[in-house]
C-alpha positions, 0 to 999 in steps of 0.5 A: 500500500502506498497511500495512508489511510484516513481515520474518522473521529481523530483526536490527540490530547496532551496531557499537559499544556505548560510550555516545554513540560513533560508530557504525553499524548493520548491518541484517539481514533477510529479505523475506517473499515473492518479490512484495516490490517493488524500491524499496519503502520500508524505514523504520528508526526510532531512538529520538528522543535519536538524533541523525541528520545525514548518514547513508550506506546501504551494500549489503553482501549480494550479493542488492542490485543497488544502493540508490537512496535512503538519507535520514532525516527526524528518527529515521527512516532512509528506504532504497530497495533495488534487488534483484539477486535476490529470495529468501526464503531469502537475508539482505538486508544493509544498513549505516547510518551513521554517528550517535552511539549514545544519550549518557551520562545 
């Protein structure tokens, strides 16, 4: 597949706001039709004054069986998601962290 595929209801929330605070992001969406695949690529990528280092993926939605890759590369976060149940109609939740939210100018 070269072309990525569209979610429906994306959401990503901080949990913090402060200007280069520590914090994670949660990660809510939901795939677009039952034939998404297991382990396909979900790339988020964050604005380049973001600093990514040691970055930790946690399932927090009942509908993932597990994540079997979670890395980045530069400002990207590169997530693999094992599905317990695949439905449109149920939220996919991730959690991202940690990285320092955009610093203070």
């Amino acid at each position: 597949m070269t072309t990525a595929a569209s979610f429906s209801a994306l959401s990503l929330t901080p949990s913090n706001s402060i200007n280069s605070a520590v914090t994670t992001l949660r990660v809510t969406f939901n795939v677009p039709s039952t034939t998404y695949q297991n382990n396909t690529v979900l790339v988020i990528t964050l604005p380049s004054i973001i600093a990514l280092s040691s970055i930790t993926c946690t399932a927090i939605s009942s509908n993932i069986q597990g994540i079997s890759s979670c890395t980045t590369i530069s400002n990207k976060i590169k997530v693999l998601i094992v599905y317990s149940l695949l439905s449109t109609l149920t939220s996919t939740v991730i959690e991202v962290g940690t990285y320092n939210n955009y610093p203070s100018l």
